[in-house]
N, C-alpha and C positions, 0 to 999 in steps of 0.2 A: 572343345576348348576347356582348359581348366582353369581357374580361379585358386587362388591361396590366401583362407583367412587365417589371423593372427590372431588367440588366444591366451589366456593365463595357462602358464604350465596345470596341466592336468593329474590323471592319474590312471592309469592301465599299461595295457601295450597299443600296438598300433593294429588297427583292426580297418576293415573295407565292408562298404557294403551300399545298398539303399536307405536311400532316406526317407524316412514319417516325419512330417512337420504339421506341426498346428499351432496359430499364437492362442496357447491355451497354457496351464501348469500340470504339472504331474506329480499324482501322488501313487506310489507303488501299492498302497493300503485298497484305498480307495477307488481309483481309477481303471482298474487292472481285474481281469479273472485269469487269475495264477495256476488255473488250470488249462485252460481253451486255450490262452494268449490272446489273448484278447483285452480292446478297449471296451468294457462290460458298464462304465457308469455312461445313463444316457444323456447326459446333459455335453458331458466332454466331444471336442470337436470332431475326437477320432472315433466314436464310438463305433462296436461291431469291427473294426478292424485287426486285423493280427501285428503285433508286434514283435515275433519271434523271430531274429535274426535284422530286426531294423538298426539303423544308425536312427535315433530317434532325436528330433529337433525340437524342444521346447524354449517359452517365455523363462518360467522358474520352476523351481520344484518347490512343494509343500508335503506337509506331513511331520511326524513325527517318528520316535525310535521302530515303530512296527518295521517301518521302510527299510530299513536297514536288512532287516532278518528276509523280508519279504522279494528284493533283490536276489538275497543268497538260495532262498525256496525255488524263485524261477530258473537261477542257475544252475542247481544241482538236478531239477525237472528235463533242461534241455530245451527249455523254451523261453530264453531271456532274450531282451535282444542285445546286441554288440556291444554299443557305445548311446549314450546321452548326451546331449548336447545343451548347454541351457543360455540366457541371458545373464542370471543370477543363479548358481547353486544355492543349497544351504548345506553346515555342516551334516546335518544327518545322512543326507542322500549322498555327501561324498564320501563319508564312512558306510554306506550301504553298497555303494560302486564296489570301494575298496573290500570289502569283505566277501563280495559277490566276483571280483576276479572282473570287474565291468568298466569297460574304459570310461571316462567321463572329462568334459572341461565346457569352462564355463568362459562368460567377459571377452567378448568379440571384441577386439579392438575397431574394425569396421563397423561396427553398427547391430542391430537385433537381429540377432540370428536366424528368428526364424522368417525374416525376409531374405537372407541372405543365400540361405539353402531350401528347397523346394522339393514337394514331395515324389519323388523315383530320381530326382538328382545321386550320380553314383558318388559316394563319400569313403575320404578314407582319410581318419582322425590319428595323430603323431602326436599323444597327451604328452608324451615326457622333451619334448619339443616343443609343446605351444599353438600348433600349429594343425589344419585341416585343407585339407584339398578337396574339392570338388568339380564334379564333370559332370556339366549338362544334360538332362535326361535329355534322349532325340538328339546329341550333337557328336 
């Protein structure tokens, strides 16, 4: 079964993948070992988990300009993941997307995202659409 939620136009291309969800925030600085791919802070929901190649589902993102640069680090490594997903973007994290070549969209028109998508649910995110599809892990 697939489900279509409806989004603020975004920014990337159209990408597929699994999903990492947490209602938690993300900060690329902080949260992250930009080497391992890894959720490296311990307090975060995802901690110890890899994020290389996820459609990652967050509450918001925080942080400041490192994020930016720190996106494009994981990118050009080969170990970023896909697409972001948020409740609430900030501008820095969408100019971090944008410079990292990483899809991203935020403002679910249905509700908080990270109830709506679920972690191994298969996703595939249409930023310059608005728009994300999802298919039920197990269905």
């Amino acid at each position: 079964m697939e489900e279509e939620l409806k989004c603020h136009v975004g920014i990337g291309g159209v990408v597929e993948g699994e999903a990492l969800v947490a209602n938690d925030n993300f900060s690329a600085r902080y949260d992250l070992d930009r080497i391992k791919g890894v959720f490296s802070r311990p307090t975060h929901a995802l901690a110890g988990q890899s994020y290389k190649d996820k459609i990652l589902v967050f509450n918001t993102a925080k942080g400041g300009v490192a994020s930016a640069w720190m996106l494009h680090e994981m990118t050009a490594r080969g170990i970023a993941p896909k697409a972001i997903l948020f409740n609430a973007a900030n501008t820095i994290l969408a100019q971090g997307a944008a410079l990292a070549g990483m899809a991203m969209c935020d403002r679910f028109a249905d509700g908080d995202v990270t109830t709506l998508i679920s972690t191994g649910d298969f996703v595939t995110v249409y930023p310059e659409q608005g728009r994300v599809v999802v298919k039920r892990k197990g269905i």
